[in-house]
GULO-313739 format. One line per field, with one value per residue (C-alpha): residue number from 1; residue in one letter; chain; x, y, z. Coordinates in steps of 0.001 Angstrom, whole numbers. Layout:
<sites>
resi (NUM:...)
resn (A:...)
chain (A:...)
X (X:...)
Y (Y:...)
Z (Z:...)
</sites>
This chain:
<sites>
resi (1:2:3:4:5:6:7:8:9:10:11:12:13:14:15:16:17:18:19:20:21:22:23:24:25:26:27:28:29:30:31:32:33:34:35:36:37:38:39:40:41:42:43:44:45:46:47:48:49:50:51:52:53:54:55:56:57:58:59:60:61:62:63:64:65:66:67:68:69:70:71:72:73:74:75:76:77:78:79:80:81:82:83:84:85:86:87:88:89:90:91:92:93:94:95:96:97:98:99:100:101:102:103:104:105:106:107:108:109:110:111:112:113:114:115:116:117:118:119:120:121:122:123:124:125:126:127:128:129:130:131:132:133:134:135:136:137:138:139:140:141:142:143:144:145:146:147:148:149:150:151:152:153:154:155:156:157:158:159:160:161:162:163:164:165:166:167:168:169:170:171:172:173:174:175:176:177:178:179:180:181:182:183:184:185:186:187:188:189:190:191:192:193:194:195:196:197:198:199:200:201:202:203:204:205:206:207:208:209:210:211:212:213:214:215:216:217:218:219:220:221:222:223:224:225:226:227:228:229:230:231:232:233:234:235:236:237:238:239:240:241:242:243:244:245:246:247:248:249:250:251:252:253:254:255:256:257:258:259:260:261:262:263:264:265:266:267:268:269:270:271:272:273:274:275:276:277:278:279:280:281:282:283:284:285:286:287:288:289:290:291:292:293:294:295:296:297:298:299:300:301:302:303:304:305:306:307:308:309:310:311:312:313:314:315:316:317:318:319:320:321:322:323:324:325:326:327:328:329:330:331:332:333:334:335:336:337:338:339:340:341:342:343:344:345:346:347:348:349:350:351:352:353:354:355:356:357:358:359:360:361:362:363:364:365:366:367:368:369:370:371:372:373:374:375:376:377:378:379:380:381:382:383:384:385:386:387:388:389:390:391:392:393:394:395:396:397:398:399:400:401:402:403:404:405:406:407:408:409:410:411:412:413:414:415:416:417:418:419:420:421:422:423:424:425:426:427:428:429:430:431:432:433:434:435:436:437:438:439:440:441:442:443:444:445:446:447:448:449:450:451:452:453:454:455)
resn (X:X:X:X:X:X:X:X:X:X:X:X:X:X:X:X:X:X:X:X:X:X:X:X:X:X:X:X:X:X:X:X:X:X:X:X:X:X:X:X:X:X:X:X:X:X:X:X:X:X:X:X:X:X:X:X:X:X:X:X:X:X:X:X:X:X:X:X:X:X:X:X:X:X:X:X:X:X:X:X:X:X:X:X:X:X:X:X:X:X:X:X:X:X:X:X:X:X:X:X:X:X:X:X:X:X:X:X:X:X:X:X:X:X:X:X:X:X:X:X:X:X:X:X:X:X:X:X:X:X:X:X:X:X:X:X:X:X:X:X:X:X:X:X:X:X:X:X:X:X:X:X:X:X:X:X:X:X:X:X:X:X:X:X:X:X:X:X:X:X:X:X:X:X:X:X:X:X:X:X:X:X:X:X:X:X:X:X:X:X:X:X:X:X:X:X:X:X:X:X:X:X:X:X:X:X:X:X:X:X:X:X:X:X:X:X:X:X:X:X:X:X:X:X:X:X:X:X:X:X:X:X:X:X:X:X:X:X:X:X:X:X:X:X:X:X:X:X:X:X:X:X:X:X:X:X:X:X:X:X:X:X:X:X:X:X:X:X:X:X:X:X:X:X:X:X:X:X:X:X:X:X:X:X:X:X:X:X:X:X:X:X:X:X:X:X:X:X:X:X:X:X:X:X:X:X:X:X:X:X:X:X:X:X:X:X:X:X:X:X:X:X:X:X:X:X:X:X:X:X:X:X:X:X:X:X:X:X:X:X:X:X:X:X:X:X:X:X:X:X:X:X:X:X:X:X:X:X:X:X:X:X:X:X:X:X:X:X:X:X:X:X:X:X:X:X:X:X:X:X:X:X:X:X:X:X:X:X:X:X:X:X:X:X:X:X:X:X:X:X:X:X:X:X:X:X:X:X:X:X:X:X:X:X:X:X:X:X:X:X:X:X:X:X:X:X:X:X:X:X:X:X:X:X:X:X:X:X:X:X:X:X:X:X:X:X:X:X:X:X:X:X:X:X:X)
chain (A:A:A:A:A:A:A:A:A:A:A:A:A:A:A:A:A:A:A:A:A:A:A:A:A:A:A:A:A:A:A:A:A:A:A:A:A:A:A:A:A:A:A:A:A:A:A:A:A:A:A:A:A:A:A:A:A:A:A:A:A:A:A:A:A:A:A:A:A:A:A:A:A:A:A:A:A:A:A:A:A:A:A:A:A:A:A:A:A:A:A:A:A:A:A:A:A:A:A:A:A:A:A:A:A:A:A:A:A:A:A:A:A:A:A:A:A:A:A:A:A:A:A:A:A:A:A:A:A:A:A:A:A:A:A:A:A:A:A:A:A:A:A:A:A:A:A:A:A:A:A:A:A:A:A:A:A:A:A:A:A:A:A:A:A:A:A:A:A:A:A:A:A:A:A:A:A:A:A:A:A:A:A:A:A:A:A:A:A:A:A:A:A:A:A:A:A:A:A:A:A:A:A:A:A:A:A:A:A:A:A:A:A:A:A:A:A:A:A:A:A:A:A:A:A:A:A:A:A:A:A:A:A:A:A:A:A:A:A:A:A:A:A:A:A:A:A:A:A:A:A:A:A:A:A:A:A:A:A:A:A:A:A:A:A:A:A:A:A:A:A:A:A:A:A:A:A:A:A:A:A:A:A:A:A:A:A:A:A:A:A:A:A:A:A:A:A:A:A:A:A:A:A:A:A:A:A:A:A:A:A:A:A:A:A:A:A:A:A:A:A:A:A:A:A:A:A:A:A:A:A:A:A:A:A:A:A:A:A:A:A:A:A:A:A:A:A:A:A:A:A:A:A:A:A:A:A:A:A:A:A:A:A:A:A:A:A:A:A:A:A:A:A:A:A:A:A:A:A:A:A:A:A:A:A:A:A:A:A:A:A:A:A:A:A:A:A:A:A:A:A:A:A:A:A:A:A:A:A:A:A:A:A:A:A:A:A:A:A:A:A:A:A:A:A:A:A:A:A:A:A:A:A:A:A:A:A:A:A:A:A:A:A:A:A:A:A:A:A:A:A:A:A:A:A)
X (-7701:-5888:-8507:-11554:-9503:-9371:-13245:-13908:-11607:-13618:-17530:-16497:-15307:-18007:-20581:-18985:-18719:-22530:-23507:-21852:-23338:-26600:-24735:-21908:-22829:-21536:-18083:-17443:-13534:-11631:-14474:-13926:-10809:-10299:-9339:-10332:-6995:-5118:-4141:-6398:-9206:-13107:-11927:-16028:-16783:-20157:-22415:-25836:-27259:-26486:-30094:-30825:-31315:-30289:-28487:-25854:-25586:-22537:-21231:-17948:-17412:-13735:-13297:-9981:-7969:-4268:-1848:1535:4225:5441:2386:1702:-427:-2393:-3125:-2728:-1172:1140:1730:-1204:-3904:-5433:-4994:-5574:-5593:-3947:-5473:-9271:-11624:-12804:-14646:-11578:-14334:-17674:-18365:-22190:-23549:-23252:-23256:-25986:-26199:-29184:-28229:-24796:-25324:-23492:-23017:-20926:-21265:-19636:-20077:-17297:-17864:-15201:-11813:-10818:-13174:-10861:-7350:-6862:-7842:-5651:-2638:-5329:-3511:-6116:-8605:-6635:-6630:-9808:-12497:-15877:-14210:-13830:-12202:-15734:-17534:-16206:-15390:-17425:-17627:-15121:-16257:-18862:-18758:-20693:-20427:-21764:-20453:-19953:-19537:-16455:-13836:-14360:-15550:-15134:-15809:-15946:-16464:-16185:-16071:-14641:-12654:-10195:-6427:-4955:-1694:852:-1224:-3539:-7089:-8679:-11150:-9431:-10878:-9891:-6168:-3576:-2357:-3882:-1118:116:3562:5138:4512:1043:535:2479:692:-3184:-5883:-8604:-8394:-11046:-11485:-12453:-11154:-11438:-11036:-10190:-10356:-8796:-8598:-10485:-7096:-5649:-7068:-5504:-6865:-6084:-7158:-7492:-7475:-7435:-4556:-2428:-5091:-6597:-10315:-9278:-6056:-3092:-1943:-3223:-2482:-4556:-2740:-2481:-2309:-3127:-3131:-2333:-3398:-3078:-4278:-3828:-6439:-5016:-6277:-2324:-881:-1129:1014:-153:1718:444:1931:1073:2537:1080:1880:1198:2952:734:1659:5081:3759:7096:7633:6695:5946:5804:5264:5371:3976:4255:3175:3120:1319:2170:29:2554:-30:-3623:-5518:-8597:-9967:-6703:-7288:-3755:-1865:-4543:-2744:305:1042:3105:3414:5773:5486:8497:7402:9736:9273:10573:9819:11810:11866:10864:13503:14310:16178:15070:17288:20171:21353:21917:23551:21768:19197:18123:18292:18748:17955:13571:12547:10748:11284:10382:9587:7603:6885:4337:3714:608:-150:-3935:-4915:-7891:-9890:-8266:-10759:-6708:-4203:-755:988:4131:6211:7258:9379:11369:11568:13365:12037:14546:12347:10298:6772:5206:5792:2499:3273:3104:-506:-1366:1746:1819:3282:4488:1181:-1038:-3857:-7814:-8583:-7299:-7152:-5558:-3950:-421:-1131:1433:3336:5870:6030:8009:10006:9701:11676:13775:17329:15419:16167:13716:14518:12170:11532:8760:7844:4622:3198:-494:-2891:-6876:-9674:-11904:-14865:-17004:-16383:-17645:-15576:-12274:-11015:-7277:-4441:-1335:2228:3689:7044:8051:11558:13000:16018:14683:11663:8714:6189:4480:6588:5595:4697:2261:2209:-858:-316:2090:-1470:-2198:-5441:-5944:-8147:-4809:-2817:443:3970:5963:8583:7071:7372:5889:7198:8785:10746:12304:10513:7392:5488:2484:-132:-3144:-6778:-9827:-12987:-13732:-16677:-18270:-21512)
Y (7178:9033:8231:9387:12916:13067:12106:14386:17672:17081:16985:20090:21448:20533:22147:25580:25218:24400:27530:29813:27876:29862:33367:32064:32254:28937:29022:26312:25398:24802:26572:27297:24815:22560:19175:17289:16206:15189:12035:10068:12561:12436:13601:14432:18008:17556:14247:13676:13467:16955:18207:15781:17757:15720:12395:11995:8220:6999:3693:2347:-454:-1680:-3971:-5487:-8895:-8719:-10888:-11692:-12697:-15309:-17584:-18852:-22008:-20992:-17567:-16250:-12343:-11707:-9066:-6145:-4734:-3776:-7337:-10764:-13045:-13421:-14272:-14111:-10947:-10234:-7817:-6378:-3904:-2342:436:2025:4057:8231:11227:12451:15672:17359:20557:19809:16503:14318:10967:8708:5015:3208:-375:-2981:-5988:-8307:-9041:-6506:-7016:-10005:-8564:-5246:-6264:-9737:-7881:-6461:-9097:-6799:-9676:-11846:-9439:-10599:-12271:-11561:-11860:-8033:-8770:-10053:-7935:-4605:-6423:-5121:-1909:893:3876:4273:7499:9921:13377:17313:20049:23234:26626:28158:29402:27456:24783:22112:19006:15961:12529:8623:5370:3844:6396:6888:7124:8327:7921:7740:9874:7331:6707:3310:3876:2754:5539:8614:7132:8040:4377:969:-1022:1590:2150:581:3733:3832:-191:-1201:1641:2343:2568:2801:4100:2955:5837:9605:12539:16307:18220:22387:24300:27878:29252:28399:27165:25020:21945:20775:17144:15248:11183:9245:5610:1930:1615:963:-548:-2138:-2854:-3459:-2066:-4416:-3055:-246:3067:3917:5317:8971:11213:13694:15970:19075:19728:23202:24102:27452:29754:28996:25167:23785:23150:20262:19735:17475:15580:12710:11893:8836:7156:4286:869:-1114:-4759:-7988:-8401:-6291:-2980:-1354:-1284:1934:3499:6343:7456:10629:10706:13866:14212:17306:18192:20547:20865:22967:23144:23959:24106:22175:23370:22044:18869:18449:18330:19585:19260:18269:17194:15082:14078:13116:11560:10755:8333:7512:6375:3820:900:1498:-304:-4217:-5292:-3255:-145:2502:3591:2451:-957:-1295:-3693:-7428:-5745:-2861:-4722:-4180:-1237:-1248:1338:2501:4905:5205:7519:7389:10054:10220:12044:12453:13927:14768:14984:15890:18265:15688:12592:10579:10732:9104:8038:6911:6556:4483:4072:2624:1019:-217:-1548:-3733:-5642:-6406:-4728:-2799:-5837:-7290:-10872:-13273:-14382:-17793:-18123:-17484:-14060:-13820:-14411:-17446:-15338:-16308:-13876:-16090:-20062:-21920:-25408:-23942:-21201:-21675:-24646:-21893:-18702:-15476:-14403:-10945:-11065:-8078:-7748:-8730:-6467:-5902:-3674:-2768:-950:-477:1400:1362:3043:2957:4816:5983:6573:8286:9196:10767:11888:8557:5982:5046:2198:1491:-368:-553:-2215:-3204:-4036:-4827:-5710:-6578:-8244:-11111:-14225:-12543:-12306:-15655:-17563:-20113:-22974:-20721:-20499:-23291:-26151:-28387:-28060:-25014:-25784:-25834:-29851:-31251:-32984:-31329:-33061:-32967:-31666:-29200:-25367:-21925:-20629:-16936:-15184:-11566:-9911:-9615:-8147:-7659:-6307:-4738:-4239:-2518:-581:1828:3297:6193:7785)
Z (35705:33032:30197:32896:33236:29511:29232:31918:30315:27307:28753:30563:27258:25367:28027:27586:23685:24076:25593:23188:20072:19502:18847:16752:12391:10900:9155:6360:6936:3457:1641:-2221:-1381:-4609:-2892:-6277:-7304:-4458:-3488:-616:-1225:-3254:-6499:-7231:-7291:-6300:-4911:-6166:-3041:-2052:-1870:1082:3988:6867:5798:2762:1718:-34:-2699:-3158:-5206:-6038:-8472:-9377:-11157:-10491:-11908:-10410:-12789:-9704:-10717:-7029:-7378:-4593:-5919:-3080:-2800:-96:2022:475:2037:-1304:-2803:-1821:-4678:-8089:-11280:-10417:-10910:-7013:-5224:-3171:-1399:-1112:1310:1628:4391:4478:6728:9060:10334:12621:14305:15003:15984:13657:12575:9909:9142:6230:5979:4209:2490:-288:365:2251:5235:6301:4285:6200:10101:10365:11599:15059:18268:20460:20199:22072:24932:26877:25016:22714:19158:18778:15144:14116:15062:13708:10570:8741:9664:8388:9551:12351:14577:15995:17334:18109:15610:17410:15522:17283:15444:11644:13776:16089:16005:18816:17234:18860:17578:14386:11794:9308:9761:7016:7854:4792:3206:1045:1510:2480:-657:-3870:-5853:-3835:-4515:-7762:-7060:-6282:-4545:-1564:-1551:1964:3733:3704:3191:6547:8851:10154:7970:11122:14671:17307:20099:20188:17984:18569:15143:15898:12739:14345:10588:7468:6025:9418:11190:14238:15148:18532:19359:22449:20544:21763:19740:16491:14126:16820:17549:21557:23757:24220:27631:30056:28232:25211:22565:21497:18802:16414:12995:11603:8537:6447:2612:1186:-374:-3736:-3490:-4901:-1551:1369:3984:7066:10079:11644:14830:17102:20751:22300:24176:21402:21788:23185:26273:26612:28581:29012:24914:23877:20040:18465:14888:12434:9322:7112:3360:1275:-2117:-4604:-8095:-9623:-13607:-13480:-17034:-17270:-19982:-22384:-24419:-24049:-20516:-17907:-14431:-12981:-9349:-6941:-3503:-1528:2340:4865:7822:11142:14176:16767:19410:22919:26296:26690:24952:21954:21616:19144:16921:18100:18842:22672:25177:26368:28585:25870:23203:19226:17349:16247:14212:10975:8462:4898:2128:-1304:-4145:-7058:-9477:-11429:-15035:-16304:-19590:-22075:-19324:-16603:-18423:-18522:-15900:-15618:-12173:-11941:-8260:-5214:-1883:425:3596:6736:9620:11816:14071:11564:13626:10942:8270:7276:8203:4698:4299:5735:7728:11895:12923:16486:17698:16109:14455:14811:12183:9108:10228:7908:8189:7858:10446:13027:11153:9417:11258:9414:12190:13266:16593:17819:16026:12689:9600:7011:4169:985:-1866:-4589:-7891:-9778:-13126:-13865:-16478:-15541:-17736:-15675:-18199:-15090:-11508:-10356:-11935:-12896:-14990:-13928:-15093:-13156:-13083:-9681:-8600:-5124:-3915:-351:1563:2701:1132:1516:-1766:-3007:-5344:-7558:-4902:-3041:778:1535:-10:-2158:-4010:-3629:-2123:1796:1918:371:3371:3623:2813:5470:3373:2040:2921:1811:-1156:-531:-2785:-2692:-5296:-7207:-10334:-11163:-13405:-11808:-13862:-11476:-11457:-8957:-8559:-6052:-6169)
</sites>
């Protein structure tokens, strides 16, 4: 009933913004707006398709070989959404589709192929609510909306179907990001939403964004409330500011209706040196994003730990700076950064690769799946922490050639060591020993070579 009211509030609103659409003159928000350097945006200036009049296509192409000091036999990369296996060259991702536009009418579809396609949605337990396999078949689909623009105000617009988070401030394409591996902030939280979004741009310089969503990263809806949430984002005229808040609350545990979350994320960016023309030092800038939220009711307390029938304390919060130096008219650029979390309870933690979280997981059957599950049950601490370094050469706008050093710390067995997490093998035909167990260790590092492309 509640999600027909919203539907309903909406057509009415829609009607009315219809009507007024003829007499209003278009307004561009975040005109004249350099967004070129900051983190989780298109660093081009320009796309080559501009000149098309009603549809915009798009390529991404990321290209990457990691190497993890640990040596897992498996090669097998645990707990990433931007990696997935050590010491091979792989197609992590490839994204094409584009924007349409006709009159206000409005549409966006980005397709996703390579590693990711199978890395990012394995966490999604909305497939096992009710049937149809809804994991394959958005797979391979990142983006995929469609909406009316209206000219109020710097405009409005009202989109549906598959889009972008951006929650911990990164982008899901590699090369709008000043890192590869995502800090725990962004790499344990969304990267889609599957629902409706109404984006209100009062001011060129302010957009205020609200969602009626399935869920958490999820293609389906675990219980009987959708989730909700929404954006504010504001940029100055003089194009070296960002500050955003993201801000989510939904029923978002399998089965467990009276568990409740809710989330805030909130980044700012400051580019504090501006000289493009200079061979030497071009721009400077950093960002920094604090994340916290909380699980209450079914079980689980919040923040605080609470007695037999509330439960222990099951929260999130984190942090994680960077800060990024161009060079030689911004053709070099140096990042250096990281963060921290904790998350007792363990439900933001991507669960180790391979191995059964709470749920057994259709998404990635393997012959250990459910044989060795990482425990993520209320009362559960998980603590972490992360730095990284990496240089670009970034001859043109549309590609970057990367190389990056990783480290990634936390309290309890979690990256790949040495004996993998498949087999005593490594490979997944070999018959398992009944002594044998996944091989976790606390800490990792890692060396990180890609090519990402955008045209």
């Amino acid at each position: 009933m509640k999600t027909i009211t919203v539907f309903f509030i909406i057509t009415v609103i829609s009607i009315n913004l219809f009507a007024q659409q003829a007499v209003q003159p278009e307004k561009i928000p975040f005109d004249g707006i350099d967004m070129t350097w900051q983190n989780g945006c298109d660093r081009r200036d320009s796309s080559v398709f501009n000149k098309m009049k009603f549809f915009t296509p798009g390529l991404l192409m990321d290209i990457a070989y990691t190497h993890s000091f640990n040596n897992p036999n498996d090669n097998t990369v645990v707990g990433s959404t931007a990696l997935a296996r050590d010491n091979e060259i792989q197609l992590n991702a490839m994204h094409f589709g584009g924007d349409f536009s006709y009159y206000g009418a409005r549409a966006r579809f980005m397709t996703q192929f390579g590693m990711r396609s199978i890395v990012v949605p394995r966490n999604d337990f909305s497939p096992y609510h009710g049937q149809y396999q809804l994991a394959n078949v958005y797979r391979y689909l990142s983006e995929a909306n469609a909406g009316y623009h209206f000219n109020k105000w710097y405009g409005i617009n009202i989109d549906a179907g598959i889009f972008m988070s951006y929650i911990g401030l990164n982008s899901y394409y590699q090369p709008e990001n000043w890192e590869y591996q995502a800090s725990f902030t962004s790499d344990n939280t969304p990267w889609f939403f599957n629902g409706m979004r109404i984006q209100v741009f009062p001011t060129k310089y302010i957009k205020i964004e609200g969602w009626l969503i399935n869920g958490w990263q999820s293609y389906g809806m675990f219980n009987n409330m959708p989730g909700f949430g929404g954006n504010i984002t504001w940029m100055p005229q003089n194009s070296n500011i960002k500050l955003l808040t993201n801000d989510y609350y939904g029923t978002d545990a399998a089965g467990i209706p009276d568990r409740k979350r809710f989330h805030s994320d909130n980044s700012l960016l400051i580019r504090y040196l501006n000289n493009p023309k200079s061979d030497g030092i071009s721009m400077m800038a950093f960002t920094l994003t604090a994340d916290i939220g909380f699980e209450k009711g079914g079980g689980v307390n919040g923040f605080k730990n609470g007695d037999s029938i509330q439960g222990p304390a099951q929260y999130f919060a984190s942090a994680m700076f960077y800060n990024r130096v161009w060079f030689a008219k911004n053709k070099f650029a140096w990042t250096i950064g990281g963060g921290v979390m904790t998350n007792p309870g363990r439900y933001l933690v991507l669960y180790p690769t391979g191995l059964a979280s709470p749920l057994p997981n259709p998404n990635n059957p393997t012959q250990t799946e459910g044989a060795f599950p990482f425990s993520a049950n209320p009362g559960d601490k998980f603590q972490a922490w992360d730095c990284s370094t990496n240089f670009d050469f970034m001859p043109n706008q549309s590609i970057t050639f990367r190389i990056e050093f990783v480290h990634r710390q936390s309290s309890v067995p979690y990256f790949a060591g040495s004996g993998g997490v498949t087999s005593q093998t490594g490979y997944s035909t070999t018959p398992l020993d009944p002594n044998w167990r996944p091989d976790l260790v606390k800490s990792e590092n890692r060396i990180i070579l890609a090519l990402l492309f955008r045209l």
